[in-house]
N, C-alpha and C positions, 0 to 999 in steps of 0.2 A: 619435608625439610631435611636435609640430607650434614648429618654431621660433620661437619668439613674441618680440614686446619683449623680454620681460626677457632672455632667453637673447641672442636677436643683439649688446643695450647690452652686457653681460657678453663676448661674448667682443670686441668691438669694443670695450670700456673696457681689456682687456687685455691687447692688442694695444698702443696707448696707451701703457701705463704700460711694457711690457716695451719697445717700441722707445725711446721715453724714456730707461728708465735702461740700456741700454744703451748711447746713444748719450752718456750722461754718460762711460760711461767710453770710450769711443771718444774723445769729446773730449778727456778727459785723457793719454790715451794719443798720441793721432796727430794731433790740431791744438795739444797745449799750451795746454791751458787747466787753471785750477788746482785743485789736488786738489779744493776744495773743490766739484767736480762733482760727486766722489762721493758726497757725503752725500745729494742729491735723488737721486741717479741708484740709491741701494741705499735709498733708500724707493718709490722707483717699480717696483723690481723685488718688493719686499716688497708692495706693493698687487696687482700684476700676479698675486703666487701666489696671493692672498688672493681674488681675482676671477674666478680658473678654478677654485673652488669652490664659488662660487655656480651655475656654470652647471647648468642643467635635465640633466646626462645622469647617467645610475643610476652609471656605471666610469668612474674615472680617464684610462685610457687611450685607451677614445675619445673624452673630454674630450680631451684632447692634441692626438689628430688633427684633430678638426674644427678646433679652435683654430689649425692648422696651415694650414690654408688659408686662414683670415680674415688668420692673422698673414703670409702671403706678402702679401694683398691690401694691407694696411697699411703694411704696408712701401715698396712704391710708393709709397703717396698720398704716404707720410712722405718719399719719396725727392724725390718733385716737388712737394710744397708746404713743405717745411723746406729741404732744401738744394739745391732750383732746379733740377732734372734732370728733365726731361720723360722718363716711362718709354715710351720704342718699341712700334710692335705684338708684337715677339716677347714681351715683359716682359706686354704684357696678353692674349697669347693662353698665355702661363706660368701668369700668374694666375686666368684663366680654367679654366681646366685645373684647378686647384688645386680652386678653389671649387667645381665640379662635383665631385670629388673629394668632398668636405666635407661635401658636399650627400648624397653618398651613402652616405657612413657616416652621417649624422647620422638622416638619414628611412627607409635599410635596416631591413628589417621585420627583430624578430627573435624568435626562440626564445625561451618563460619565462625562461631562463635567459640574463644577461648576458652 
């Protein structure tokens, strides 16, 4: 099963949405900023589950994982293109790792049975 557009947009949209509304409530939480984070920040978490269900894989579960390693990758970009921190080699040979990772549950041949 071959990773295609749709599947990458999908888990890369919800990536997105979950560092998003996460990061709403971080804001509310630990920079003081007003509740009224929350409201985008639990629809973006409400789009994010809604989007790891579209994804192309048959099981939930390793929907999750794969998703796990795009959401590490994200997380960087999010780290140094939102809040200014240029992620280090060790952070992109982390991420690296991850996605290979991702890579292998995702294209691992399997048995009829999920």
């Amino acid at each position: 099963m071959p990773l295609g557009l749709g599947s990458a947009a999908v888990f890369v949209g919800a990536a997105i949405a979950e560092i998003a509304g996460c990061f709403a409530f971080w804001a509310w939480l630990r920079m003081g900023k007003s509740v009224v984070w929350l409201l985008p920040g639990a629809a973006s978490l409400l789009l994010f589950a809604f989007l790891l269900t579209l994804a192309d894989t048959p099981v939930a579960g390793r929907t999750y994982a794969v998703y796990g390693g795009i959401y590490i990758a994200a997380s960087l970009a999010w780290l140094w293109l939102v809040e200014g921190v240029r992620p280090d080699r060790w952070d992109a040979v982390g991420a690296a790792i991850c996605l290979i990772g991702a890579a292998v549950i995702f294209y691992g041949p399997r048995d009829a049975i999920p």
